[in-house]
N, C-alpha and C positions, 0 to 999 in steps of 0.2 A: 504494500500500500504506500502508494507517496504523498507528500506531505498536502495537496489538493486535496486528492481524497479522504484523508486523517480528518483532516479539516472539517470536511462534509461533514465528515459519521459525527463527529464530536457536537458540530451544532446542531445536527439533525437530532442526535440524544436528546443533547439539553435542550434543544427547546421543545421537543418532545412532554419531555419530562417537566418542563415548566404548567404544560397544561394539561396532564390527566390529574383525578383525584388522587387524594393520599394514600389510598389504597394502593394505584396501579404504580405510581410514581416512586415506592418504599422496591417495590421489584424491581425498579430501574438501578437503582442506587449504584448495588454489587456490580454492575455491569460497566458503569457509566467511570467506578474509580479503577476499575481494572485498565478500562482504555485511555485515562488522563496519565493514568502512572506509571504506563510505557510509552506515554509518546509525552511528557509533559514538558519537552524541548518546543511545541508546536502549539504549547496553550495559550501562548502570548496575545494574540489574536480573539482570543476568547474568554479573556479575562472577565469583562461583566459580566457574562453568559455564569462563567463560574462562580461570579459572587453570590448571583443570583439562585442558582442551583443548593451553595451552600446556607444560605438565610431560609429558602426553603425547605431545607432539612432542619433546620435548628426548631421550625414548625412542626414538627413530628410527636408524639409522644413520647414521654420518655424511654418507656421499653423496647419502641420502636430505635430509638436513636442508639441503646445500649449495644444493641443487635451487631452496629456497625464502628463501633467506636473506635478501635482498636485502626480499621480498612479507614477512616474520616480523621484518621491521626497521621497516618501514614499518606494519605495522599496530601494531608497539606504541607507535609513534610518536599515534596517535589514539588511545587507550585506554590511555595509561602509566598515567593516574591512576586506573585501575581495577585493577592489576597489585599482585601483593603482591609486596612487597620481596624475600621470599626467593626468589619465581618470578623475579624482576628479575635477582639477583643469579646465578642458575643460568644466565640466560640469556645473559648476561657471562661467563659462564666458560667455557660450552661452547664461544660462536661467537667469544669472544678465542682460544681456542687455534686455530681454524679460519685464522681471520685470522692470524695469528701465523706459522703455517706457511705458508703460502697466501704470505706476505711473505718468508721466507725460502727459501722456492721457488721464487721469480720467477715465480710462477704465478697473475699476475695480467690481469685482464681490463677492459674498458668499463664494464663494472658494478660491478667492485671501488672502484672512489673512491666508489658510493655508501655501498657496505655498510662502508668505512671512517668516512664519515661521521654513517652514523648509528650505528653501535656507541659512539663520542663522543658524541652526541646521549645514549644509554641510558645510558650512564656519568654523563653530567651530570645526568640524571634521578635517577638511583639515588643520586646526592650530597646531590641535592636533597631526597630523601624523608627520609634518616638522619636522625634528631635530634642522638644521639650519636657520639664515633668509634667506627669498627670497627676494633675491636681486631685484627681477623684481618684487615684487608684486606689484598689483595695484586696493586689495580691498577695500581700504581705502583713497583713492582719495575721495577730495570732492565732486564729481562728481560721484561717486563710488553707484553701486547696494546696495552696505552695507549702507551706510549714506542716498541715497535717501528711501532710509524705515526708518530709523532713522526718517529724516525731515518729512516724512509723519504720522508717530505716530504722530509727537506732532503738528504736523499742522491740520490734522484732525484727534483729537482722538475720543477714543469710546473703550466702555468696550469690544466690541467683540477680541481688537487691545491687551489686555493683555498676552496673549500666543507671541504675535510677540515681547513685550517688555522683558518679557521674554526670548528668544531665542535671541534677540541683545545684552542685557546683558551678557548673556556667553559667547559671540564673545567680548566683551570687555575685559573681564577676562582672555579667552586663549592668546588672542592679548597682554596683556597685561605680559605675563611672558615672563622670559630672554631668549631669540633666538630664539624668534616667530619672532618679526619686526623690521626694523630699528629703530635706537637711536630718529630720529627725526619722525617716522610713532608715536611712542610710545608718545613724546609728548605732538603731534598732539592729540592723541585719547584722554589722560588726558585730556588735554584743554576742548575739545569737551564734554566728561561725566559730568567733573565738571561743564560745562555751561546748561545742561539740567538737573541732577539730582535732583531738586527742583521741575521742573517744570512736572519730573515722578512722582515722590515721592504723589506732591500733586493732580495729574490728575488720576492716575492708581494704579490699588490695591497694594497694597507693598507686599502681600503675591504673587502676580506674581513671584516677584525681591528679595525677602528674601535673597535667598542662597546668589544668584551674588553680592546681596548688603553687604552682610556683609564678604565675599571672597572678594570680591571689597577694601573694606573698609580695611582689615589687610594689603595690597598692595599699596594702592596711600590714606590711610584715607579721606575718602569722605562723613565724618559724618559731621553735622553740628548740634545743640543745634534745631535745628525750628525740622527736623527729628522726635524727641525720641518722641511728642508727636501721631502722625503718627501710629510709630512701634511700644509701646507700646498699642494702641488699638486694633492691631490686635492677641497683646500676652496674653493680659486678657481676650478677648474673645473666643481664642482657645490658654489655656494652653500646649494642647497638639502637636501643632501645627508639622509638619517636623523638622523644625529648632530650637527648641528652644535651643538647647546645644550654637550654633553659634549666639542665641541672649545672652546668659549669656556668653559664652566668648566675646563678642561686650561690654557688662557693663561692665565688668571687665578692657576690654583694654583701656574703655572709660570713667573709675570712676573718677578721679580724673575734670576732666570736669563736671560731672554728681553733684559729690560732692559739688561743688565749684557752683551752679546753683542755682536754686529757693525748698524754701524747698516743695513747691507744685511739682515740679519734681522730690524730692529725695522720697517723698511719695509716687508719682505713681509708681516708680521706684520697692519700697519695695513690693507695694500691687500685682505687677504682678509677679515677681519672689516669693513669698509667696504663691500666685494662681501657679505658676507653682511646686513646693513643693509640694503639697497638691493632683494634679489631678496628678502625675508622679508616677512610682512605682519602674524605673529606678535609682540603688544605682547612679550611676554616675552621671545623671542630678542633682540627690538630692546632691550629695557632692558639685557639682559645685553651689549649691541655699547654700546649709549652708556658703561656703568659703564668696560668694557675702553677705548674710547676715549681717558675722561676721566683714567684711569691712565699713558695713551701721552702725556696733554698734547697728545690732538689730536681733541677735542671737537668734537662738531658744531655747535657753536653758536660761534662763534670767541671768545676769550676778551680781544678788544679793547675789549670794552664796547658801551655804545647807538651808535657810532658806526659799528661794522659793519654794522647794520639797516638794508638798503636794500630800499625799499618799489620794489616793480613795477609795471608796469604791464599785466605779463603775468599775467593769471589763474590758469594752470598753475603756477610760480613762486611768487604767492602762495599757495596749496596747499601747495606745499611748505615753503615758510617756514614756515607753519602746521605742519606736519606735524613739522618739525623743534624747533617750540617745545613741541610739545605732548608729544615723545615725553620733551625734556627736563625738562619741570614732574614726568612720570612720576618719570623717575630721580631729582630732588630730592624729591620727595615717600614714594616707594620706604624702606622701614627694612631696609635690609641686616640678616643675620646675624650682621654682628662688630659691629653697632653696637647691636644688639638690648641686648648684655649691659649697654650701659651708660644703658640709662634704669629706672627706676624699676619697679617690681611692675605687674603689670596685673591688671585684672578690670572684672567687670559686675555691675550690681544686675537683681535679678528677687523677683518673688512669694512667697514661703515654699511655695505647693502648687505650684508650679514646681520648686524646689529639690529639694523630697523627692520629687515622685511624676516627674522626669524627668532632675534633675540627676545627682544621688548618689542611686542604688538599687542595693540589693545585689542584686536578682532581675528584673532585666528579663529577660523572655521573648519568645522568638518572639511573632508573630500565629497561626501554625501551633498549633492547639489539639494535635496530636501532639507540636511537638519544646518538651521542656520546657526547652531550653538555655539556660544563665544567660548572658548580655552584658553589656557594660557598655555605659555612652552613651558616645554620640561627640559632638562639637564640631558642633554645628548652624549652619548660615548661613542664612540667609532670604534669601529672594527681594527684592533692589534696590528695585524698583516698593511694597513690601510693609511699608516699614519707618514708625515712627511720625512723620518729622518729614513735615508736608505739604510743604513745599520740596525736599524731597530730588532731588538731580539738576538742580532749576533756579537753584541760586546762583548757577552760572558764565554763565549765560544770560544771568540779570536781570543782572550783574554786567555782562557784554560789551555791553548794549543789545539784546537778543534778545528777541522777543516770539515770538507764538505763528504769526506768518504764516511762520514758516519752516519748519514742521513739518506738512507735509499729512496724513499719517498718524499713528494711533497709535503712541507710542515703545517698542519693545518694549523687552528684554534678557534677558540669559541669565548676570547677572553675579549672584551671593547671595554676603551679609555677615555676618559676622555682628561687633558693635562691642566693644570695648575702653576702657577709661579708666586715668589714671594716679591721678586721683582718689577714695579709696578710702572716705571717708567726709562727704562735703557733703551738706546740707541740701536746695539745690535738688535734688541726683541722688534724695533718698531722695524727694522728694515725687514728684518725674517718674517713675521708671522702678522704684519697689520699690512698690506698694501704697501710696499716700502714707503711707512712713514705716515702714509695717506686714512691709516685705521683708528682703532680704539682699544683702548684696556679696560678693561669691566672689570670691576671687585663684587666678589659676590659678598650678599649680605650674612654674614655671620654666623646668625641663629639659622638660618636657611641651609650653612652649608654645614654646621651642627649636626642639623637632625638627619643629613646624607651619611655624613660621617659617623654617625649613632646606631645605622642600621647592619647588622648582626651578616649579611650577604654581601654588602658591599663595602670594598676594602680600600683603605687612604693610607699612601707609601708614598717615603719617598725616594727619588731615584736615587741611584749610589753609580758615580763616577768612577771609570774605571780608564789607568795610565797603561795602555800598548806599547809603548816606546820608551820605557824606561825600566832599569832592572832594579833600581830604587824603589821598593811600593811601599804605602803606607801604613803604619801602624793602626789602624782603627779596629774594630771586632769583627767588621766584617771583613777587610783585610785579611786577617788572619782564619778565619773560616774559610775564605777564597783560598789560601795557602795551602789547606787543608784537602781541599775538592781538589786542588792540582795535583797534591801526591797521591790521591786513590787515581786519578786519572792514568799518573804517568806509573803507579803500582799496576792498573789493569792492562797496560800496555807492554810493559813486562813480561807480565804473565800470558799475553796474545789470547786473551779472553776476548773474539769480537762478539759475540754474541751481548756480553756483559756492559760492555763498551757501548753498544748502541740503546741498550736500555740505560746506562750512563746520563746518553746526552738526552734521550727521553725526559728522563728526570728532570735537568737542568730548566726542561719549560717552565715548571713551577716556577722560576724565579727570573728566568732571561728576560719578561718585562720589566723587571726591577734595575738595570742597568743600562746604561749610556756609555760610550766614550768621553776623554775626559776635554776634547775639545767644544763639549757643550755645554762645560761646568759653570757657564756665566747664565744660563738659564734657571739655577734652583729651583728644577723641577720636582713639582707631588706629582701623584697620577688618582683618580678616583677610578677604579674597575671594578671587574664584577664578570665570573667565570661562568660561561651557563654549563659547562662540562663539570663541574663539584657536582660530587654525590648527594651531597646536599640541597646544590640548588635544583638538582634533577628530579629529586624523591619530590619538592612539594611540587613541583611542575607538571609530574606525572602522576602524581595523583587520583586516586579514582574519584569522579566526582559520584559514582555513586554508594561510596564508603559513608555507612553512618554511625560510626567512629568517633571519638574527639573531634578527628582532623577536618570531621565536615561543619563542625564551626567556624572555621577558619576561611579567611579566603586566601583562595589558589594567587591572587596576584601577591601575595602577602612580602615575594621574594624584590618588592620594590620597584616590577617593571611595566608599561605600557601593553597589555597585547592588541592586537590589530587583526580586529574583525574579517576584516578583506582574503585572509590570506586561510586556509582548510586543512591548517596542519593543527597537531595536538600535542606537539613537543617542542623542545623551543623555540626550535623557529615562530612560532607565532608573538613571539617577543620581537621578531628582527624587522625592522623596514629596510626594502631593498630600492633606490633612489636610482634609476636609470638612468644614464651616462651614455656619452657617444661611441659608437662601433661595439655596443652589445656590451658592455662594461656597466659594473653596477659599484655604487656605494652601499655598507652595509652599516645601518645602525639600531642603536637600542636608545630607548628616552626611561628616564626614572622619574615614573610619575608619584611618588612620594608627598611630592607639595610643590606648587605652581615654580617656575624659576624667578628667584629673586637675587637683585644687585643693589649695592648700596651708594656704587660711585661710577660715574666714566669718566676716564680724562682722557679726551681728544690730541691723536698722534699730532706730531709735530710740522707736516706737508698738509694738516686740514685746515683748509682758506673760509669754507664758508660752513662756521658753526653754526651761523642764524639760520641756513637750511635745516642742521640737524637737532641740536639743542629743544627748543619748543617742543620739537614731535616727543625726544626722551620724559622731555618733562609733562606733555598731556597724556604720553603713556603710563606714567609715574613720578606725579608732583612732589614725593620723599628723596628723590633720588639725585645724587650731587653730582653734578657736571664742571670737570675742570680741563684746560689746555694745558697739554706736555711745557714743561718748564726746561726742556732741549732746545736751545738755538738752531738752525736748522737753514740751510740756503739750498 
């Protein structure tokens, strides 16, 4: 059947079903959710149709509506975002009081922990959609369908009860952020979690509560010291586990606690995030196990000096030594978020028709000639392969003695950049990169470039210079890590291990965007990227959207990027816009829609003659925003 046809059946249903009696219309029901909830990619279209369908069922008798409750749970579970709030909120009231009674009846069955769990589910939806509080809400009443499931968890629990602890949890979480509920609902709800959270924690699996628990925990800290040993048994035993990025950001926010503990706890502490290092393959999780390490004072890299470097003779061995220098050039290279604040302003030079017709526009619009809707630009990265210096990616190569026999193939990647400087008005940058001279520098705004740098997928470095023509090289750590990769290099070449060899410089991709030649060291280049090949960034990508899991509370763009409708793929590519160029040539990029792009300053290169063309238009795009002229003389 295709989607015309779908179409058909679906409203020939419902409007069917809108006008036989209650009698004929209660027969329709079963039918009507069977085919919305295999095609409910196609309901869009029939959205009123379905509101209407569902108020007319809320008309039902009770008994009658019982019949189906569980199948009227489930479908609004695929079609909620088609659902109007006030039909949402009806629907909440009705089958809370059902439930309600049903629970103080002890008149419940096998099927009731579903229909408890997703009534939580709809609750947490309905949070989700509010902009404002409701002033009238009243699911949170002690007396309240939400809390009596609550009180019935922990009054009589039971392992089948974890989905529903789950599913209440994330209703404390939505509830819990700014303009969900009243000053005093909010808490109420505090009160309430902190007085049972022990008694989940030690009665129900934690892997239920993971996520909520440690979202929880950044919002109202609701850790306690009895916890960690709980949560760390579930993280030793699955390294792999959903969460574990959110159990290493939880240590980290929670080190100094942890620290100041039993050293029987700072050991457990080290042995699970060491197990999660080791089964991860994820640069990212791994950077966040090295930082947590180097905190514990028990780095992977030993802190004896060149004297701990003992070179192998075993291949495998060397790999890993490799492996382990390489993960730590990351984390020294790596710009933390608390370290962010203390360097200098950042920005980029580009073209003046760059600037107005893509940077700062008050009217960017769809491609869609129908939807006129205003946008603003997002934060664009370019494609690695794609950027202007010809060396890009082979510093570290030429730098290690690497030539091109080690690369039988073409070298793909799936990493875009987009660069950064601290340098905000030089001569060489204006001739290089603004129009020789004829461009702009833009600073971006601060708190703007913060919250880019704050997200957990996307990584802020900076680049490390590297001297080819000199046999002097410098002291710094990363230096000496470089020092280190050269003699497993020039050890496996020794040994005529090429097989080892070329997973060698495999390796080395991990970090070859991390270096430059050192004839571009007047640039103090960062870079912001962001790999769509991490295991990490792939799992929530590829996600099943019909997992109804934790993870389907979440949204799938959550990994900070743009996707683009137009394009019929379901893996990452639909992050990529591909920008048509001459003789069959394409540019490839990714935008981080995160938060509109924001700048704080431009100062006009030094060859721009008529700012009163450009100036005004900056500033009716953005009357905050400071406009000055390069203070370079210039003829």
């Amino acid at each position: 059947m295709d989607e015309i046809e779908l179409r058909i059946e679906l409203t020939n249903l419902i409007n069917d079903y809108l006008v036989l009696t209650k009698e004929d219309q209660f027969k329709y029901v079963e039918h009507i959710i069977i085919v919305i909830r295999h095609h409910s990619e196609n309901i869009k279209e029939l959205k009123n149709e379905l509101n209407a369908f569902l108020k007319v069922y809320l008309e039902f008798p009770e008994e009658e509506q019982i019949k189906n409750l569980y199948d009227i749970f489930l479908l609004i579970s695929y079609v909620e975002e088609y659902i109007f709030i006030s039909v949402q909120r009806k629907i909440l009231e009705s089958f809370g009081d059902i439930i309600s009674r049903k629970i103080k009846a002890q008149n419940t069955d096998s099927e009731f922990d579903n229909i408890c769990f997703w009534y939580s589910h709809c609750l947490y939806d309905y949070l989700n959609k509010i902009e404002d509080v409701d002033a009238n809400i009243a699911f949170f009443e002690e007396d309240s369908p939400f809390l009596t499931i609550l009180n019935w968890v922990i009054e009589i629990p039971s392992t089948e009860k974890n989905v529903i602890v789950s599913s209440v949890f994330s209703v404390f979480y939505m509830a819990l952020i700014e303009g969900k509920v009243s000053r005093e609902t909010k808490i109420f709800l505090i009160q309430k979690l902190k007085s049972i959270i022990d008694f989940i924690i030690k009665t129900y699996n934690f892997e239920a509560i993971d996520y909520w628990y440690f979202s929880l925990d950044k919002k109202i800290s609701i850790f306690q010291m009895e916890h960690l040993g709980t949560i760390n048994d579930l993280y030793i035993e699955n390294p792999r586990a959903d969460y574990v990025e959110e159990y290493l950001d939880f240590l980290a926010r929670h080190f100094n606690e942890v620290i100041e503990s039993s050293e029987e706890v700072i050991e457990s502490c080290i042995k699970v995030i060491s197990s999660i290092e080791k089964k991860n393959d994820s640069d990212i999780i791994r950077d966040q196990v090295i930082q947590l390490l180097e905190r514990f004072d028990n780095d992977t890299l030993d802190e004896e000096g060149d004297s701990s470097f003992i070179l192998s003779s075993d291949t495998d061995k060397l790999l890993n030594q490799a492996d382990d220098i390489i993960y730590d050039i990351r984390s020294k290279l790596k710009v933390d978020v608390k370290d962010f604040q203390t360097i200098a302003s950042f920005g980029h030079y580009t073209k003046i028709d760059t600037l107005t017709s893509f940077l700062i526009r008050a009217d960017w619009k769809d491609d869609n000639e129908n939807d006129s809707k205003v946008k603003s630009p997002f934060l664009r990265l370019t494609h690695l392969k794609q950027l202007n210096d010809p060396m890009e990616g082979r510093a570290i190569y030429d730098y290690l003695g690497m030539d091109n026999t080690f690369f039988h193939n073409y070298q793909t990647s799936n990493v875009f950049i987009s660069s950064l400087t601290v340098v905000s008005d030089s001569l060489p940058m204006w001739k290089e990169y603004a129009d020789s001279s004829q461009g702009a520098f833009l600073e971006y705004d601060k708190t703007y470039l913060e919250g880019i740098v704050a997200h957990k997928y996307i990584e802020f470095v900076k680049i490390h210079y590297l001297d080819l023509n000199s046999d002097k090289k410098e002291e710094s750590d990363v230096d000496k890590s470089l020092s280190r990769l050269k003699q497993i290099f020039e050890k496996l070449q020794d040994l005529k291990a090429e097989k080892e060899l070329i997973s060698f410089a495999e390796k080395l991709k991990k970090i070859s965007y991390l270096f430059k030649v050192k004839d571009y060291e007047y640039e103090m280049e960062y870079r912001i990227l962001i790999n769509l090949d991490d295991t990490a960034i792939q799992k929530i990508i590829n996600r099943d959207g019909n997992d109804l899991s934790n993870e389907n509370f979440l949204k799938k763009e959550e990994i900070g990027l743009e996707i683009f409708d137009k394009v019929n793929y379901n893996d990452y590519r639909k992050h990529i816009v591909l920008s048509p160029k001459d003789n069959g040539r394409y540019d490839l990029f990714v935008y981080i829609n995160l938060a509109p792009l924001k700048y704080s300053k431009v100062i006009l290169g030094p060859k721009v003659t008529d700012a009163d063309y450009i100036a005004p238009y900056l500033k009716l795009a953005n009357p905050e925003i400071e406009i000055e002229s390069s203070k370079i003389p210039y003829r």
